[in-house]
C-alpha positions as CSV (number, residue, x, y, z in Angstrom):
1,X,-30.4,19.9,-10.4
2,X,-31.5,16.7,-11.8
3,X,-33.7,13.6,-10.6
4,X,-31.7,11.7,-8.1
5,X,-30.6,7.9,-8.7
6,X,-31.8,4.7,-7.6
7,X,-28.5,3.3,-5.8
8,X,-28.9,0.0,-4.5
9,X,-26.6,-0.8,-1.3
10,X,-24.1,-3.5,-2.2
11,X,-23.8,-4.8,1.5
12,X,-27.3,-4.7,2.7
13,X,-29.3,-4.4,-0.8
14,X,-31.1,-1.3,0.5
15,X,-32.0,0.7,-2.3
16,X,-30.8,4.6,-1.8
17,X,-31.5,8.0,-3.7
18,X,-28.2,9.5,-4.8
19,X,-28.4,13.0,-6.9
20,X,-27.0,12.3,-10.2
21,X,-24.3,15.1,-10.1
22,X,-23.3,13.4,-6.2
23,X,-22.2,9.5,-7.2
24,X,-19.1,10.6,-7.6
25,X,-18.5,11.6,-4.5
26,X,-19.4,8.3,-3.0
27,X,-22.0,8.2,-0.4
28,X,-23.4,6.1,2.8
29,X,-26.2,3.7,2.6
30,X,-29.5,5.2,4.4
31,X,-29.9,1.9,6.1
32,X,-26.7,0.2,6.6
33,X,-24.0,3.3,6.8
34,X,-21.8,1.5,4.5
35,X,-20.3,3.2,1.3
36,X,-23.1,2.9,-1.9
37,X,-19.4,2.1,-3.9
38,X,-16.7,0.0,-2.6
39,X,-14.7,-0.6,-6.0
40,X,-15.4,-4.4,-5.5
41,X,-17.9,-6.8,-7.5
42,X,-21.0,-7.4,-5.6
43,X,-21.6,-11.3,-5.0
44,X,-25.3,-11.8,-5.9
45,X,-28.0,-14.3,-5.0
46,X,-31.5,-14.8,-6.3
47,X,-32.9,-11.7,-4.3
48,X,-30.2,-9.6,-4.8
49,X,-29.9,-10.1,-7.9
50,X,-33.5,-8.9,-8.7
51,X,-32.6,-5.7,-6.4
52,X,-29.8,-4.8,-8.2
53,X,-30.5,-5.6,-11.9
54,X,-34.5,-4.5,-11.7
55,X,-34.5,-1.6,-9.2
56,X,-31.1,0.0,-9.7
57,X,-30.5,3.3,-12.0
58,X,-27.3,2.4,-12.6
59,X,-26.2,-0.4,-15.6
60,X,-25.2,-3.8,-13.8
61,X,-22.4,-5.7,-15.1
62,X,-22.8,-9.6,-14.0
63,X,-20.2,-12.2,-14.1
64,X,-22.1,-15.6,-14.5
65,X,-18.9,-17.8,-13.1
66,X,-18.5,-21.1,-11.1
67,X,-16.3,-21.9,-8.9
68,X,-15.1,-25.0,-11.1
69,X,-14.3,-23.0,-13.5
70,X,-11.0,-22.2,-14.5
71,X,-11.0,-19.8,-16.8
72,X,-13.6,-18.0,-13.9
73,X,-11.2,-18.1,-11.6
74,X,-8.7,-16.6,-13.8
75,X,-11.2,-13.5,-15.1
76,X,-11.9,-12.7,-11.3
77,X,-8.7,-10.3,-10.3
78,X,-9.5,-8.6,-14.0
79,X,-13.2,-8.3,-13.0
80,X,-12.3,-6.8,-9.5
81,X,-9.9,-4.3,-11.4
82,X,-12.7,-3.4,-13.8
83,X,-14.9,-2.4,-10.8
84,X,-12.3,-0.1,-9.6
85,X,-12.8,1.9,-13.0
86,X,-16.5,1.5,-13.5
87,X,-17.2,2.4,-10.3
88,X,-19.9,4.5,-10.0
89,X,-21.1,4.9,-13.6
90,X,-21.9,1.1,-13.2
91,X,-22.2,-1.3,-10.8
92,X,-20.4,-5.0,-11.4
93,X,-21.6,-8.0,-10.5
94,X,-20.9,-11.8,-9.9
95,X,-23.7,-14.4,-9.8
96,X,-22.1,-17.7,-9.2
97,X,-24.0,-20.5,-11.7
98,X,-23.8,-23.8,-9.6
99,X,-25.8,-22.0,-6.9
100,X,-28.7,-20.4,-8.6
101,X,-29.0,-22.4,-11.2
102,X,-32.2,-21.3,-12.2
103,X,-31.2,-18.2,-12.3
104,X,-28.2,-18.7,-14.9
105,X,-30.8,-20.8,-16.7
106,X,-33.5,-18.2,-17.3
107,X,-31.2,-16.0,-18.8
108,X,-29.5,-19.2,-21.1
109,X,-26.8,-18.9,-19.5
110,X,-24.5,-22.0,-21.8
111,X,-21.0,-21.2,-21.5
112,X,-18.9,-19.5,-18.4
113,X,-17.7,-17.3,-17.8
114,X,-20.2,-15.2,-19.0
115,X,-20.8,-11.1,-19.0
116,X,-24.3,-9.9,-18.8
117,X,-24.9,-6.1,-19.0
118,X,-28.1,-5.1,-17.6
119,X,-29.8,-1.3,-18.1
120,X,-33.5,-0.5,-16.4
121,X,-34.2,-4.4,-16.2
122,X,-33.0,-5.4,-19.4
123,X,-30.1,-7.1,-20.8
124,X,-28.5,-5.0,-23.9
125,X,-24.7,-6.7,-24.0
126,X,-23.6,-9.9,-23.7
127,X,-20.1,-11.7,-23.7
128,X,-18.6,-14.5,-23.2
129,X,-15.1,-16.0,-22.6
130,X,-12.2,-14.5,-20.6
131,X,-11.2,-11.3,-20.9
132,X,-8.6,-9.2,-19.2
133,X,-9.7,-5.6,-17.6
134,X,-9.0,-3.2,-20.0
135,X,-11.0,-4.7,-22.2
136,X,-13.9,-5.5,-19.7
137,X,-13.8,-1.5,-19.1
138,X,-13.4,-1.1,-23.0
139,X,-16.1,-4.0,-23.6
140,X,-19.0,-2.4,-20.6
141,X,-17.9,1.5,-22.2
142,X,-19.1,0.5,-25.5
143,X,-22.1,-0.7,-24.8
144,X,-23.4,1.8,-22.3
C-alpha cells in the first residue's frame, strides 16, 4: 500500500488524505462531504490558491484569465473539457488576473491567457495563448 495523498477539497479548500491507489475512485471531502473531484476547474483566490498549489499532492493546472479577455473567454469550455480528462491525476485551476493582481504579478504573469503547471509548490511548465483541449490534456501530459 502506498503513502496516501494530500487532496485539497475544491469546494471548501479542506485539505484530505486520499490513498494513492483510491483517487480514482473519487472520494468525499472529510470536512465538507462534497466529492475531492468534480471534473470542473476550481476558481481560486489568494488563499486558495496557496492551498491548492503549496499543500496539494497532486500537479495544479492554473488558468491566469480575465474576464476582459477574449481569447479567455474562448479557452474556458476547452479548459472545463480538459478537467474532465485530467481529473484526478491533476487538479485544474482558474485564477482570474484583474482580481488578484498581485498574485498574477508575482508569478510575471504578462500575457492572458496564461497556463501555469504547478508540482510540490513549484512551477515546471508554462504556456501561453489559446489552446483547444486536446492539446491542453496533450500540453499538461507532457509535462507531468
Amino acid at each position: 500500500m502506498s503513502e496516501p495523498l494530500i487532496v485539497v477539497c475544491p469546494h471548501c479548500h479542506a485539505p484530505n488524505r486520499v490513498p494513492a491507489e483510491k483517487l480514482g475512485a473519487g472520494g468525499t471531502c472529510g470536512k465538507c462531504k462534497q466529492a475531492l473531484f468534480a471534473g470542473a476547474p476550481v476558481e481560486l483566490d489568494a488563499e486558495s490558491f496557496e492551498r491548492h498549489v503549496g499543500r496539494s499532492d497532486l500537479p495544479v493546472l492554473v488558468d491566469f484569465w480575465a474576464p476582459w479577455c477574449g481569447p479567455c473567454r474562448m479557452v474556458a469550455p476547452a479548459f472545463a473539457a480538459a478537467a474532465r480528462q485530467l481529473e484526478p491525476r491533476l487538479r485544474l485551476a482558474k485564477l482570474n488576473t484583474e482580481e488578484h493582481q498581485a498574485l498574477a504579478a508575482r508569478f510575471g504573469i504578462r500575457s492572458i491567457p496564461t497556463l501555469a503547471l504547478f508540482r510540490d509548490g513549484r512551477e515546471i511548465a508554462r504556456q501561453a495563448g489559446a489552446m483547444d483541449a486536446a492539446n491542453i490534456v496533450r500540453w499538461a501530459q507532457a509535462h507531468l
